[in-house]
C-alpha positions as a LaTeX table, in Angstrom:
\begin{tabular}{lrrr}
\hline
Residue & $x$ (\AA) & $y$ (\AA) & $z$ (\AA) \\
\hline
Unk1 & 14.00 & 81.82 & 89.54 \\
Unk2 & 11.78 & 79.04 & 88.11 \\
Unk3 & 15.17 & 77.47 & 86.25 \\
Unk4 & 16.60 & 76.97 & 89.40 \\
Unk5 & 13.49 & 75.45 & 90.79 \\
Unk6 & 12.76 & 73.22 & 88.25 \\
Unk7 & 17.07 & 72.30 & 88.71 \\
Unk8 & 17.05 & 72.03 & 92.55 \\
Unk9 & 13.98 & 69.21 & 92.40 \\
Unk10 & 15.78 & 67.47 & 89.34 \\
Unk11 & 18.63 & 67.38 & 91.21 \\
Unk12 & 16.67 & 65.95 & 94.90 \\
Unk13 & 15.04 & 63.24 & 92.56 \\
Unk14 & 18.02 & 62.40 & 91.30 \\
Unk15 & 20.09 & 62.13 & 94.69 \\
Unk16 & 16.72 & 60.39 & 96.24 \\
Unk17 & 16.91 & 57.70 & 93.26 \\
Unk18 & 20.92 & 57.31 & 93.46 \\
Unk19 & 20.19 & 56.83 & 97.67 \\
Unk20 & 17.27 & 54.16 & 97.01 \\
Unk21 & 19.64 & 52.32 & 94.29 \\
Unk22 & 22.23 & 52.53 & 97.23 \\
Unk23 & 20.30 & 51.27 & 100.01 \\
Unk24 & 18.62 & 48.58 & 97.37 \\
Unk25 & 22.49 & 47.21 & 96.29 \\
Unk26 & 23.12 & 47.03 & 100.28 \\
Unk27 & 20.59 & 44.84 & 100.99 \\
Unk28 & 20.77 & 42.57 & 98.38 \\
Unk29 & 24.73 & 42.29 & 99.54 \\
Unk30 & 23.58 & 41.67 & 103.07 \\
Unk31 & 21.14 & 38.63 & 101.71 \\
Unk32 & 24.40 & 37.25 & 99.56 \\
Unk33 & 26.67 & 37.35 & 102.68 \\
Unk34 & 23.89 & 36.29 & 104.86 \\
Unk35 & 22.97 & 33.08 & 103.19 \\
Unk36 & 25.84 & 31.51 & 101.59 \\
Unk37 & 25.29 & 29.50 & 98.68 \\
Unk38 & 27.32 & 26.66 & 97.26 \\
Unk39 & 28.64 & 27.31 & 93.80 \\
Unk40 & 28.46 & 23.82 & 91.53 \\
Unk41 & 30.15 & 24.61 & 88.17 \\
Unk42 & 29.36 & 21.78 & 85.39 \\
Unk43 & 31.82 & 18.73 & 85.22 \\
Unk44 & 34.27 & 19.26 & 82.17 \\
Unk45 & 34.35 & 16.52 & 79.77 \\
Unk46 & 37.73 & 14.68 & 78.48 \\
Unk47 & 38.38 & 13.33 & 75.21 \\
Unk48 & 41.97 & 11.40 & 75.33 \\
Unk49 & 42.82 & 11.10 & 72.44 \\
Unk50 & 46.10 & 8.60 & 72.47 \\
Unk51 & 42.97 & 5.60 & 73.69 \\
Unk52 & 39.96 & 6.74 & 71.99 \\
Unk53 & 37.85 & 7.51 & 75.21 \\
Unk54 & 35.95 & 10.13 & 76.81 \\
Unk55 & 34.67 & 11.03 & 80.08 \\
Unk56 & 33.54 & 13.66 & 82.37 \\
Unk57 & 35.18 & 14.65 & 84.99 \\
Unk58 & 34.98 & 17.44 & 87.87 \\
Unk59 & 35.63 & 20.86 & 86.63 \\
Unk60 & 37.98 & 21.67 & 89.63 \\
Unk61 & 40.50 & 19.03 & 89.14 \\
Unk62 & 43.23 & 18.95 & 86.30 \\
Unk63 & 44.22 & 15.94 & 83.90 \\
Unk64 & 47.92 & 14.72 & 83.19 \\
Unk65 & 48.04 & 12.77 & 80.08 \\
Unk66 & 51.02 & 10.76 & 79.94 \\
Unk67 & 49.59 & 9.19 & 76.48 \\
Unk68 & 49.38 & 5.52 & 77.67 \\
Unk69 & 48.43 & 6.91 & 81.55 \\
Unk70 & 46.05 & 9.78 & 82.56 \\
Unk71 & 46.11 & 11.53 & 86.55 \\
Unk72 & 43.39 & 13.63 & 87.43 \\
Unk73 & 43.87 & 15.81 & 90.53 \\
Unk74 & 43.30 & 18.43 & 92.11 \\
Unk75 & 46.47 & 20.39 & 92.59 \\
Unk76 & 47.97 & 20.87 & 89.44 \\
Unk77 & 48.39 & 19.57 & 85.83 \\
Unk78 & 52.14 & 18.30 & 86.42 \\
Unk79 & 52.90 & 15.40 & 89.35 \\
Unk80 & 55.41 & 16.09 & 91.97 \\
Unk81 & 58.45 & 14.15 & 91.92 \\
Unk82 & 58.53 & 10.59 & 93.71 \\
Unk83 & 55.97 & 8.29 & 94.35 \\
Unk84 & 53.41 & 11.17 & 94.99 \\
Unk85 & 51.88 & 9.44 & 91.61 \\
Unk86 & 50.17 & 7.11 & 93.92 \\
Unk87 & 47.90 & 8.84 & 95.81 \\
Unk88 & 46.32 & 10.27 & 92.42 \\
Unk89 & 43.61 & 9.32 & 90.37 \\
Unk90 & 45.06 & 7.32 & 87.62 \\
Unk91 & 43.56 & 5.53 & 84.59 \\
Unk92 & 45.64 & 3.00 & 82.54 \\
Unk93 & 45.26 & 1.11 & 79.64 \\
Unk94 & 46.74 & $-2.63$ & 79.17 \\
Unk95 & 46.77 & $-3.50$ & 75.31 \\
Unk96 & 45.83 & $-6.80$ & 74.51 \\
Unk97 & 44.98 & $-8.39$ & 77.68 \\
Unk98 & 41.80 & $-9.83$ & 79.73 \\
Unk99 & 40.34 & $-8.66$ & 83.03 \\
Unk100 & 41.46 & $-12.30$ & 83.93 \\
Unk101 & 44.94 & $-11.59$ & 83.13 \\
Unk102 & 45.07 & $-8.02$ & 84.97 \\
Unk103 & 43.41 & $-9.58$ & 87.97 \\
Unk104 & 46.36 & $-12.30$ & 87.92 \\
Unk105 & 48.57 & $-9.91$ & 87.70 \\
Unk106 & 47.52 & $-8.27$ & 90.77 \\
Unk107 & 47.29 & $-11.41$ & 92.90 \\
Unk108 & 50.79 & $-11.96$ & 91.78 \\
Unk109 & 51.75 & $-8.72$ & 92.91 \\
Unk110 & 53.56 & $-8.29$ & 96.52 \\
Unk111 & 50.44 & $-6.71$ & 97.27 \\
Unk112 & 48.06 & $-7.86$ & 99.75 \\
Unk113 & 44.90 & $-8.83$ & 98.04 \\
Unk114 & 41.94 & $-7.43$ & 100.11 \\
Unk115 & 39.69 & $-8.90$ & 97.46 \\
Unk116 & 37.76 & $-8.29$ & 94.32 \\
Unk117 & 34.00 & $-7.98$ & 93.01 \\
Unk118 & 31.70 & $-6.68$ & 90.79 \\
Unk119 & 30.47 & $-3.45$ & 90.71 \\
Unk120 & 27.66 & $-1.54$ & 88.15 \\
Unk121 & 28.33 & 2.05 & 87.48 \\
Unk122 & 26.18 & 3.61 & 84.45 \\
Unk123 & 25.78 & 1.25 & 81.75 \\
Unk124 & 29.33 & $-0.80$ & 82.95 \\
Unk125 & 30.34 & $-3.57$ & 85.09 \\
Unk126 & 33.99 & $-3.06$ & 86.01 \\
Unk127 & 35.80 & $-5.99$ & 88.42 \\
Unk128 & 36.79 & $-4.09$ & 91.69 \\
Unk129 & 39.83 & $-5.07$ & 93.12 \\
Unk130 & 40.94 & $-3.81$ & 96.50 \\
Unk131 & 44.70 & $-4.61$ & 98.12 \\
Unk132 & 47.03 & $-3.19$ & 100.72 \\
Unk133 & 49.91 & $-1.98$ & 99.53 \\
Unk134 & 52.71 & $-3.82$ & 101.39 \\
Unk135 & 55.09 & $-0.66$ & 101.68 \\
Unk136 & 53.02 & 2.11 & 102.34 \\
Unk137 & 50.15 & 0.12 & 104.08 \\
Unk138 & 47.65 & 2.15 & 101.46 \\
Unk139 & 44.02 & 0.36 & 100.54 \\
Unk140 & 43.88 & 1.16 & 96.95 \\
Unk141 & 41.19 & 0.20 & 95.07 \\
Unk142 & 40.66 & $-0.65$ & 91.10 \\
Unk143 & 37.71 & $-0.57$ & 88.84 \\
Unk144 & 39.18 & $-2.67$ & 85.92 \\
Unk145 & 36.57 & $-3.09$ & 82.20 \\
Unk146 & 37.23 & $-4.83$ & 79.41 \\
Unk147 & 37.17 & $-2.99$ & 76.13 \\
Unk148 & 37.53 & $-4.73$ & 73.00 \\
Unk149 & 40.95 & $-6.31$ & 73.01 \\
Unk150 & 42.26 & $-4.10$ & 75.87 \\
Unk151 & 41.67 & $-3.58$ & 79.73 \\
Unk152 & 40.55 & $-0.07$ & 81.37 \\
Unk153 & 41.85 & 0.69 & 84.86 \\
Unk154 & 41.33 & 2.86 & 86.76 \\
Unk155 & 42.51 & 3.44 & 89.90 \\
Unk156 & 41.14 & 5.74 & 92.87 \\
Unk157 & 43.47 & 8.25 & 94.61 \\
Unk158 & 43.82 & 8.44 & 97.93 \\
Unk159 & 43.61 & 11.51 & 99.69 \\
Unk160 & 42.97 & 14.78 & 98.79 \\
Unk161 & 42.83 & 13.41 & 94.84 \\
Unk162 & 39.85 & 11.03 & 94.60 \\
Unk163 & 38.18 & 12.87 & 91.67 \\
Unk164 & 34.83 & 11.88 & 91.07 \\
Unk165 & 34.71 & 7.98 & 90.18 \\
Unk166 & 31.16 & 7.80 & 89.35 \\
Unk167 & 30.99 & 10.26 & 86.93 \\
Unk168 & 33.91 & 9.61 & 85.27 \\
Unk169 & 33.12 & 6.05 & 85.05 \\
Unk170 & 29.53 & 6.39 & 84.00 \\
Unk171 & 30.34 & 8.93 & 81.40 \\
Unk172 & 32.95 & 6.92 & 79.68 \\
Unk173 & 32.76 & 6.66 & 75.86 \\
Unk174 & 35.02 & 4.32 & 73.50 \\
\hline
\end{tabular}
């Protein structure tokens, strides 16, 4: 008789522990659902390795590294076909050239010229150039830095693909 006292109150602490855990785990997914929180995951950094350069970037968007070209999206790490390419982020490199000769070169362009300035992001001052294209009717804009004997630039998407251009540009190492 006294065994199966001593095993009928081990078993009602037991099932009065397992119902406070329950309860306990249903409020705290009641507070989750109730107050949403944003998730921020850490940017990812790059290191391209055809150029020398690094730079962060935002963890939900993928790179396409054509070697001499980079796109950084947010749909997928291939382009679709067509001229899609343009409403992605896009860095470039121009070998051998000034930020004199790139900016001539889009001047010369059938582009409309909106204009061009400087601009400060981190520790760099990158020329930004702004024109319409004369097809599409698209303002793209261009943060163009000289480095060493080449030119960086990098081009905003449009869209849904703008990346981050702060912290890529900030964060860029050569």
């Amino acid at each position: 008789m006294r065994a199966k006292f001593i095993l009928a109150m081990t078993l009602l602490i037991f099932l009065v522990s397992v119902g406070a855990g329950c309860q306990n785990t249903s409020q705290k997914q009641e507070d989750v659902f109730s107050s949403p929180q944003k998730i921020v995951t850490a940017p990812q950094e790059y290191v391209w390795q055809a150029q020398g350069i690094s730079f962060k970037y935002p963890a939900d968007m993928f790179i396409l590294d054509l070697g001499d070209r980079l796109y950084i999206n947010g749909d997928s790490s291939a382009l679709p076909e067509g001229y899609a390419d343009l409403y992605y982020t896009q860095l470039d490199i121009t070998e051998y050239a000034t930020v004199e000769q790139v900016v001539q070169l889009y001047k010369d362009d059938e582009s409309i010229l909106k204009g061009f300035s400087e601009e400060k992001i981190g520790d760099y001052t990158f020329v930004k150039i702004e024109y319409e294209d004369w097809v599409t009717s698209e303002i793209y804009r261009h943060y163009i830095l000289q480095v060493n004997n080449n030119v960086l630039d990098y081009r905003v998407g449009n869209k849904n693909h703008k990346g981050d251009k702060n912290l890529t540009l900030s964060s860029l190492k050569f």
